[in-house]
C-alpha positions as CSV (number, residue, x, y, z in Angstrom):
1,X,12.6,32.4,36.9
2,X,9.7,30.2,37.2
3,X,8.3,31.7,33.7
4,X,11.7,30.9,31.8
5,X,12.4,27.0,33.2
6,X,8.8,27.0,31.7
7,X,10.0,28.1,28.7
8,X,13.0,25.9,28.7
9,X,11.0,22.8,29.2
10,X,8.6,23.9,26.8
11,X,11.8,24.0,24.2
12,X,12.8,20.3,25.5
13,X,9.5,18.8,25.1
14,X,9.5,20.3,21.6
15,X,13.3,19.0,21.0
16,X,12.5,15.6,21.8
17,X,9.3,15.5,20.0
18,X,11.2,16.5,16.8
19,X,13.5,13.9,17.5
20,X,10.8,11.1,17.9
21,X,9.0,12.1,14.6
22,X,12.7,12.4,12.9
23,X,13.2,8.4,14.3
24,X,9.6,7.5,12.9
25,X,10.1,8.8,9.9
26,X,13.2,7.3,8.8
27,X,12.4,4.0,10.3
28,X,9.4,4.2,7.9
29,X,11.2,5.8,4.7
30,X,14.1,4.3,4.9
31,X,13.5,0.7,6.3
32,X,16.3,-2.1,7.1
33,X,16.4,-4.4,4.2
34,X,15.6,-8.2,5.4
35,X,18.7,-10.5,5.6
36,X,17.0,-13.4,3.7
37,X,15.5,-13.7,0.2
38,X,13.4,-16.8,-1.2
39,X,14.2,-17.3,-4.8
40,X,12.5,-20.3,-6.8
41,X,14.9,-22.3,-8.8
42,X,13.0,-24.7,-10.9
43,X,13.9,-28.3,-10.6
44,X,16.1,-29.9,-7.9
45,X,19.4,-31.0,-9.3
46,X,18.9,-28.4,-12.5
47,X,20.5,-26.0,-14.4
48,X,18.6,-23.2,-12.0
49,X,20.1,-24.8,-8.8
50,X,23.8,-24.6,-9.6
51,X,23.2,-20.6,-11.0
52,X,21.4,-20.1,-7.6
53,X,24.0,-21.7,-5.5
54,X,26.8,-19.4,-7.2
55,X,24.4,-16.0,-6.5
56,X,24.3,-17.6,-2.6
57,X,28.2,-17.9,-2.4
58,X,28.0,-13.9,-3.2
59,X,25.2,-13.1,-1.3
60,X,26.7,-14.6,1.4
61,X,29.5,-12.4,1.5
62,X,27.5,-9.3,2.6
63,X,25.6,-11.2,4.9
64,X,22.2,-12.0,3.1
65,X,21.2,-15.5,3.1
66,X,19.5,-16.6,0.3
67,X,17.2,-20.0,0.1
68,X,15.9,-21.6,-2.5
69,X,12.4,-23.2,-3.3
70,X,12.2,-26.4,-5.9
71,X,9.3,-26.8,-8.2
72,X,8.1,-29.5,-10.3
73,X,7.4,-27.7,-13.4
74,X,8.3,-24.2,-14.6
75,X,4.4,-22.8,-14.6
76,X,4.8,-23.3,-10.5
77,X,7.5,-21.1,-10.8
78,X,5.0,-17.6,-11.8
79,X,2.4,-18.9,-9.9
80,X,4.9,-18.7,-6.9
81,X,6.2,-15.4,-7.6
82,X,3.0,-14.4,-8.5
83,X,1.5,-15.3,-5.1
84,X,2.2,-12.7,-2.3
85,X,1.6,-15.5,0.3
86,X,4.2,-17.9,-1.0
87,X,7.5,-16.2,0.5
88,X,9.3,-16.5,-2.5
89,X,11.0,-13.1,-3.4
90,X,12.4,-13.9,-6.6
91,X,12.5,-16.6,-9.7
92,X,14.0,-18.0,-12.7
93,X,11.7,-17.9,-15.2
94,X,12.0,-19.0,-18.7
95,X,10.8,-16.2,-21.8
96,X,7.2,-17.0,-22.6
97,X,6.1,-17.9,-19.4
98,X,4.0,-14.6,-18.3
99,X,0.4,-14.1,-19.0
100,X,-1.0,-10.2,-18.6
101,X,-2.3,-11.3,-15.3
102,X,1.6,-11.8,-14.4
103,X,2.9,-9.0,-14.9
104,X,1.2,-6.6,-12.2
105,X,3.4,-7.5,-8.7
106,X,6.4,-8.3,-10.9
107,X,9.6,-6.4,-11.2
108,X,12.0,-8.3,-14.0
109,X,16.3,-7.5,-13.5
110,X,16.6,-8.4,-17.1
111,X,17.3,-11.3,-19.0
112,X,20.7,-12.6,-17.8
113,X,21.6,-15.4,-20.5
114,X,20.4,-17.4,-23.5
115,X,20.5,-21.1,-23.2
116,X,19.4,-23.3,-26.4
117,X,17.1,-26.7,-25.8
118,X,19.6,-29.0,-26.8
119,X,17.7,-31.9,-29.4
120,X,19.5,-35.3,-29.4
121,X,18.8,-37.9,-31.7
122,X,20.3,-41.3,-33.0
123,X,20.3,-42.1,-36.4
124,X,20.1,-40.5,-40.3
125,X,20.1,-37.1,-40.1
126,X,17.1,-34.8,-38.9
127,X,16.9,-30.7,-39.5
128,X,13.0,-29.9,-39.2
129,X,10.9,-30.5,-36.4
130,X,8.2,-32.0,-39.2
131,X,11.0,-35.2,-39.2
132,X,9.8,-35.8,-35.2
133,X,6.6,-36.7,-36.4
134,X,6.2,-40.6,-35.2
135,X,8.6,-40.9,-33.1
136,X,9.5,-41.4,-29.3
137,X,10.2,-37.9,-27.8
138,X,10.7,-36.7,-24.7
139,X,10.0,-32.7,-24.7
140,X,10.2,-30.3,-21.2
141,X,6.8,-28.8,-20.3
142,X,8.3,-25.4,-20.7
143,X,9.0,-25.8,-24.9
144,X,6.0,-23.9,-26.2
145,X,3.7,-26.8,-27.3
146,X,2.7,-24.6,-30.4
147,X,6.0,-25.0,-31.9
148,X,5.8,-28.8,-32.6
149,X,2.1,-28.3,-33.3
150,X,3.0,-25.7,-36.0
151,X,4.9,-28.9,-37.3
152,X,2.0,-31.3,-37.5
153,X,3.4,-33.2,-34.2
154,X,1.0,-34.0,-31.4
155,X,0.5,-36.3,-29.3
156,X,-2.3,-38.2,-31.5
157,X,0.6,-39.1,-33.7
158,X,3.4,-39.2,-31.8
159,X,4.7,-40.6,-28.4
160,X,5.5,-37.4,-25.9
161,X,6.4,-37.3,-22.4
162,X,8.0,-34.8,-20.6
163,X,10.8,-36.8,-18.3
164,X,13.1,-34.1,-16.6
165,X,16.8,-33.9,-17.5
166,X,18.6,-36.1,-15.9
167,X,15.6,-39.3,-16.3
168,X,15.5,-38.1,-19.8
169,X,19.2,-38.8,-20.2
170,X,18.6,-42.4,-19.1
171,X,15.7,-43.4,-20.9
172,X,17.5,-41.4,-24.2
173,X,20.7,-43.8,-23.9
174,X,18.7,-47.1,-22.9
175,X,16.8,-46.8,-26.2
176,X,13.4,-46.0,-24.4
177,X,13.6,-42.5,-26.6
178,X,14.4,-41.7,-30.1
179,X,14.6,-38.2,-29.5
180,X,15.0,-36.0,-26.3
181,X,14.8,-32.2,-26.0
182,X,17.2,-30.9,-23.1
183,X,16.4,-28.2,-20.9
184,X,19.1,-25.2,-21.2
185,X,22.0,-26.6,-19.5
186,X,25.3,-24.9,-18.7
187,X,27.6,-26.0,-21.6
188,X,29.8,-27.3,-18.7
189,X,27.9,-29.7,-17.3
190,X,28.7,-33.6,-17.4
191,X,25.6,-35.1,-19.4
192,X,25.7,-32.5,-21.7
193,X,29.5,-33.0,-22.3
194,X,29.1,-36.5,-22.6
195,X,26.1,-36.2,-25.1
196,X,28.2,-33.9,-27.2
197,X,31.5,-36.0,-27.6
198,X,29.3,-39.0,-28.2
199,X,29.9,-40.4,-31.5
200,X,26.5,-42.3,-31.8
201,X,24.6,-39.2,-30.6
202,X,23.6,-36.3,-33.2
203,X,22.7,-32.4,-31.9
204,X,19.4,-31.7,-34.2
205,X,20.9,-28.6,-36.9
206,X,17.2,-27.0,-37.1
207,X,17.1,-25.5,-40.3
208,X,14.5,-23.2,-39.7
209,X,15.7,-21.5,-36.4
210,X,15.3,-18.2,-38.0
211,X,11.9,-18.6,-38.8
212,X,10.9,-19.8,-36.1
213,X,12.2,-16.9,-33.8
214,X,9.9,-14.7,-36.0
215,X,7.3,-16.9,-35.2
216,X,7.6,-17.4,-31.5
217,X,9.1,-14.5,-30.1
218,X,10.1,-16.2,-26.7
219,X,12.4,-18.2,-28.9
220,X,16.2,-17.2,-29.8
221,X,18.0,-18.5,-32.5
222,X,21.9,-19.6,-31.1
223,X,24.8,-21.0,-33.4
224,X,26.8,-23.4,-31.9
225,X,30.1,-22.8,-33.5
226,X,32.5,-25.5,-35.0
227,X,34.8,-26.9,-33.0
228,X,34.1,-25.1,-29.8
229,X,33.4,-27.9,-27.9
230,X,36.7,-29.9,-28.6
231,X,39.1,-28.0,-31.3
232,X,40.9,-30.6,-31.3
233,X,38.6,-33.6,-32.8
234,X,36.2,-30.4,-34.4
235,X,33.1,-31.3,-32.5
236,X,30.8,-29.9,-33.5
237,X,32.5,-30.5,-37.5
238,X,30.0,-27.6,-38.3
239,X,28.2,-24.8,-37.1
240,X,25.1,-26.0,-35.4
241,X,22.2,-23.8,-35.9
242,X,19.7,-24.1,-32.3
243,X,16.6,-22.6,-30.7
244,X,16.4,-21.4,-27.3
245,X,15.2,-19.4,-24.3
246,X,16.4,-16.5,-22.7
247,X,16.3,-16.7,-19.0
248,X,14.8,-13.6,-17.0
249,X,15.2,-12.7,-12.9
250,X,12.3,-11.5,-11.4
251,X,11.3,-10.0,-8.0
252,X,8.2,-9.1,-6.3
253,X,7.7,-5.2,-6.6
254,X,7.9,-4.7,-3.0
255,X,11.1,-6.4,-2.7
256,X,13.8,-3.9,-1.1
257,X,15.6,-1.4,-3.2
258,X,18.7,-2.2,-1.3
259,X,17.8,-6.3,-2.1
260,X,17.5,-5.0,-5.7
261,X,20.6,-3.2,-5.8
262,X,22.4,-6.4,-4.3
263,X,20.6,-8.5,-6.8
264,X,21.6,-6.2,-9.7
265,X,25.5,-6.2,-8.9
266,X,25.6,-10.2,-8.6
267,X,23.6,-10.7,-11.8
268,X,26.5,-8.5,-13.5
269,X,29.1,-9.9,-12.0
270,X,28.0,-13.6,-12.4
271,X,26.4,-13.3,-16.1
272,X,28.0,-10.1,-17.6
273,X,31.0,-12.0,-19.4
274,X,31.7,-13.5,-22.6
275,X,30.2,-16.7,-23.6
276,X,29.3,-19.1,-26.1
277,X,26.3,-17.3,-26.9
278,X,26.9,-14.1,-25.6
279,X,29.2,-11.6,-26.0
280,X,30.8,-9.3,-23.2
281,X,28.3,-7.5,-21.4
282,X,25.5,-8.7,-23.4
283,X,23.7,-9.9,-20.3
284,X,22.2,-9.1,-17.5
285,X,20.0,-6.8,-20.0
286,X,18.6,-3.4,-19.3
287,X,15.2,-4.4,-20.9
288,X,12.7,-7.0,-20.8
289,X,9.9,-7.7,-23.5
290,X,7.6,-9.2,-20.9
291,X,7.6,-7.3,-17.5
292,X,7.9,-4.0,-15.8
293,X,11.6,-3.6,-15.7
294,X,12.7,-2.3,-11.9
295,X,13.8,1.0,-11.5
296,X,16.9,0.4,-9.0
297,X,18.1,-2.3,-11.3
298,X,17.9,-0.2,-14.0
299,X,20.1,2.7,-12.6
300,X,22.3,0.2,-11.3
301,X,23.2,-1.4,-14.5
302,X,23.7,2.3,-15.9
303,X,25.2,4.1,-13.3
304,X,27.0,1.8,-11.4
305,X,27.6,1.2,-7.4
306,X,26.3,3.9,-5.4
307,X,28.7,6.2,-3.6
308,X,28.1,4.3,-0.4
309,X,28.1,0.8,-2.1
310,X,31.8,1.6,-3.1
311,X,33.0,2.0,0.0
312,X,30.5,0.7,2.5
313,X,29.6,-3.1,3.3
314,X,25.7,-4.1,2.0
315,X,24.7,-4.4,6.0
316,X,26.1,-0.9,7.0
317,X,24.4,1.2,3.8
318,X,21.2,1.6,5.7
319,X,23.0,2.9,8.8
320,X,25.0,5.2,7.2
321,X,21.2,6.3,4.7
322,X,19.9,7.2,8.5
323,X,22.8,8.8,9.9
324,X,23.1,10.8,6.8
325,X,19.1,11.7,7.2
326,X,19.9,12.7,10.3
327,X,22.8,14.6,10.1
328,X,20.9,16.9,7.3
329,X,18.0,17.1,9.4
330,X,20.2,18.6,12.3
331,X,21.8,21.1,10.3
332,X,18.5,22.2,8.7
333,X,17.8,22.6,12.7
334,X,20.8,24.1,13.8
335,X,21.3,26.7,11.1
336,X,17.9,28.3,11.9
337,X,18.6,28.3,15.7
338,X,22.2,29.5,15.2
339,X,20.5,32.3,12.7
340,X,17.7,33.1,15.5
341,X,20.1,32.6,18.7
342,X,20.8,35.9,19.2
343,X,17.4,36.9,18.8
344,X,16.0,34.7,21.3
345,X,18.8,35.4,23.8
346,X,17.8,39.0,23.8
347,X,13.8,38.7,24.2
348,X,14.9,36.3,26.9
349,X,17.1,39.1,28.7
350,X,14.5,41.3,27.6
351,X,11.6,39.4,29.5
352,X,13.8,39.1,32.6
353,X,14.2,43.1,32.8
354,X,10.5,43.8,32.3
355,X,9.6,41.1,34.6
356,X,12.0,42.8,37.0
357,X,10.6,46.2,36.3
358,X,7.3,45.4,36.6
359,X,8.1,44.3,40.4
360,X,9.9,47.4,41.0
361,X,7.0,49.6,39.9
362,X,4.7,47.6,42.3
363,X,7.0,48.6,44.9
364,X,6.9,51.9,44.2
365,X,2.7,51.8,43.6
366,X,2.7,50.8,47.4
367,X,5.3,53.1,48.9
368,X,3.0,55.6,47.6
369,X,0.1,54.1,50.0
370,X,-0.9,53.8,53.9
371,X,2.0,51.8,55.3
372,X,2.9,50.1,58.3
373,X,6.5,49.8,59.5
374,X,6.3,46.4,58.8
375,X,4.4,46.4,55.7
376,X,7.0,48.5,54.9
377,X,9.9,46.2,56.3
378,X,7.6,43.6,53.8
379,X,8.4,45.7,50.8
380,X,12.8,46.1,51.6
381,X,12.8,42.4,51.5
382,X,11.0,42.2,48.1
383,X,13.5,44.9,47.0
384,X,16.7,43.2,48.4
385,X,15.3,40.1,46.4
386,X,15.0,42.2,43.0
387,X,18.7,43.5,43.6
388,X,20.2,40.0,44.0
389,X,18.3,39.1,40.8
390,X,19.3,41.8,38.9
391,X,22.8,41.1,39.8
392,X,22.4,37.5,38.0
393,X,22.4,39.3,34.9
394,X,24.9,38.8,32.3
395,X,28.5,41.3,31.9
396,X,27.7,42.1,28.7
397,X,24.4,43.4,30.0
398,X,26.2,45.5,32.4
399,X,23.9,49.1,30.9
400,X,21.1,47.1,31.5
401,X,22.0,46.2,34.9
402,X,23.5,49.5,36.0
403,X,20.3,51.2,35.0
404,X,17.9,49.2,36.6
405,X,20.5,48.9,39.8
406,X,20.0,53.3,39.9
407,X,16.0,52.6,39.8
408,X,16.4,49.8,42.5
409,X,18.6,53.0,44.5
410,X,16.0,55.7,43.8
411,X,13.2,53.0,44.9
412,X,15.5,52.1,48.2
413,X,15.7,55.6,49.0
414,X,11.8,56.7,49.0
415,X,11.9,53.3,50.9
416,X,13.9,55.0,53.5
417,X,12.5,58.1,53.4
418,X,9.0,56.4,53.9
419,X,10.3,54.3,56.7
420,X,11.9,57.5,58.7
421,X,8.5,59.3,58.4
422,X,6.6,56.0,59.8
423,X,9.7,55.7,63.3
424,X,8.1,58.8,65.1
425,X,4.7,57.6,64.9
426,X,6.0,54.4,65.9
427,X,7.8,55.3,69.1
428,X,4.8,57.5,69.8
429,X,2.5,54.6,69.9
């Protein structure tokens, strides 16, 4: 009996071992996804800010707080990303931006709109770039500064600075500027609005948008339509032909795949309408021109929701990933042991009777020597202890037992046939 709680505890050991690597192992492959993600949203007060702050409302619902990170100037931005140090896990970044050296930690989720930079003047009318030439400008840092130099306008000839929006606004309507280049700006917002329904205000009709998209390929030529803004007093009173930007996510490779899932369903649901310069599922795209598109995003905009994201809160997928793991794991345990049960039952019952047998024959070997009484007397209790085992075995191993209880009789009797020869010598001494 000793032999099989061996065995036994041999199995346990084994079990729990199995279990322990099982635990490892999923704790490594399928790790919790963190409840915070860092994403850098350009300038404070911007266009980037109010976009982030509607993905945080969303986010929030399934319990992942997201933060964001200001900079001063949209280069920060990729070098941000770009740094594994910073803590940022994911940025707006305008098309153009990326160098090679960019793209090899980066993961893009697509492009998810097109914004145009909006150009304000007063005055006659201007439709080329050339026509800036001389005058006060204010233009963002993140306008290609190749596209006004492909237009003979530098700074040797004309006054640039590079104000952000809302400073830019200011100087613009306190005469400081002639001309000011807007950075894409929701069509909703105030100073936009207000620039638009301006009567003493122009939006610059660049005549050669087209050509200047084959040009620059970060740049998207955008109609503004007539009338869209107010049918009612037709502004614009014609189609306004604009350059822009498209606007790209991107995440640091090693961000989670769950995180990227997440990510992937709020960019659809936030930017996958209609719009003025979009049409209906347009955007978030499913390629980027720049960097390594990400896998899960990819399947996500294809495919849809996962089975579990149907039906399952973001904070409870993992959970249910493990218990699934583990689940399929047992069976692939289970099966085999059910399969092999049997088997392993009978060796066991097996090993009992030959372990059993193999006492009774050395019984038997030492009947067939020079006994004592009491060596004898020795040898009954060692018998009496094999029958009371044997009786431990199982009903439906009732041959088994009957046979090896007719032994243990046959053995009993030589026993007492041994012993009766040994009482006359006994008394006699």
């Amino acid at each position: 009996m000793k032999g099989l709680g061996g065995v036994f505890l041999r199995w346990l050991v084994a079990a729990v071992c199995v279990l322990a690597l099982v635990w490892a192992a999923l704790w490594y492959f399928i790790p919790a996804p963190p409840s915070t993600i860092t994403i850098a949203a350009g300038l404070k007060g911007g266009a980037f800010e109010q976009t982030a702050n509607h993905y945080r409302e969303m986010l929030a619902r399934q319990h992942v707080d997201l933060k964001l990170r200001f900079v001063n100037a949209p280069p920060d931005i990729v070098r941000l990303i770009d740094d594994p140090k910073s803590g940022v896990d994911a940025a707006f970044v305008f098309a153009g931006q990326s160098s090679s050296a960019d793209l090899r930690d980066l993961r893009s989720l697509g492009r998810i709109y097109a914004s145009p930079y909006w150009i304000f003047y007063r005055g006659k009318e201007l439709d080329s770039l050339a026509q800036l030439k001389g005058k006060r400008l204010n233009v963002p840092v993140f306008l290609p500064s190749k596209i006004l130099e492909a237009y003979g306008v530098n700074a040797g000839n004309t006054k640039i600075t590079d104000l952000p929006g809302a400073p830019a606004i200011k100087a613009f309507r306190g005469g400081e500027l002639e001309v000011v280049f807007l950075p894409p700006i929701e069509l909703s917002s105030p100073s936009l609005q207000a620039l638009l329904r301006d009567p003493t205000v122009r939006l610059m009709n660049v005549a050669h948008a087209e050509a200047l998209t084959r040009l620059f390929p970060a740049l998207n030529h955008l109609v503004l339509p007539q009338g869209v803004i107010d049918l009612e007093r037709n502004i614009p009173p014609r189609d306004v032909n604009l350059i822009g930007s498209t606007i790209a996510i991107v995440v640091r490779k090693e961000l989670h795949p769950a995180l990227i899932h997440l990510l992937a369903q709020t960019l659809q649901e936030v930017h996958g309408g209609a719009g003025i310069f979009q049409r209906a599922g347009e955007f978030p795209t499913r390629t980027d021109p720049e960097y390594p598109f990400a896998e899960e995003a990819r399947d996500y905009y294809k495919n849809g929701p996962s089975f579990l994201q149907r039906y399952l809160p973001f904070w409870m997928i993992n959970y249910a990933k493990r218990v699934a793991a583990i689940l399929i794991a047992a069976v692939a345990i289970v099966i085999p042991v059910f399969t092999y049960a049997p088997r392993l039952y009978a060796w066991f019952m097996r090993l009992r009777l030959t372990r059993l047998y193999r006492r009774l024959r050395l019984v038997n070997a030492r009947l067939r020597g020079e006994l004592t009484a009491d060596q004898v007397a020795v040898l009954q209790g060692d018998l009496d202890h094999i029958d009371r085992t044997a009786n431990m075995l199982p009903l439906r191993h009732s041959d088994a037992f009957f046979s090896l209880l007719m032994h243990i009789d046959m053995t009993r009797a030589r026993m007492a046939a041994r012993l009766a020869e040994l009482q006359p010598a006994r008394r006699m001494a």
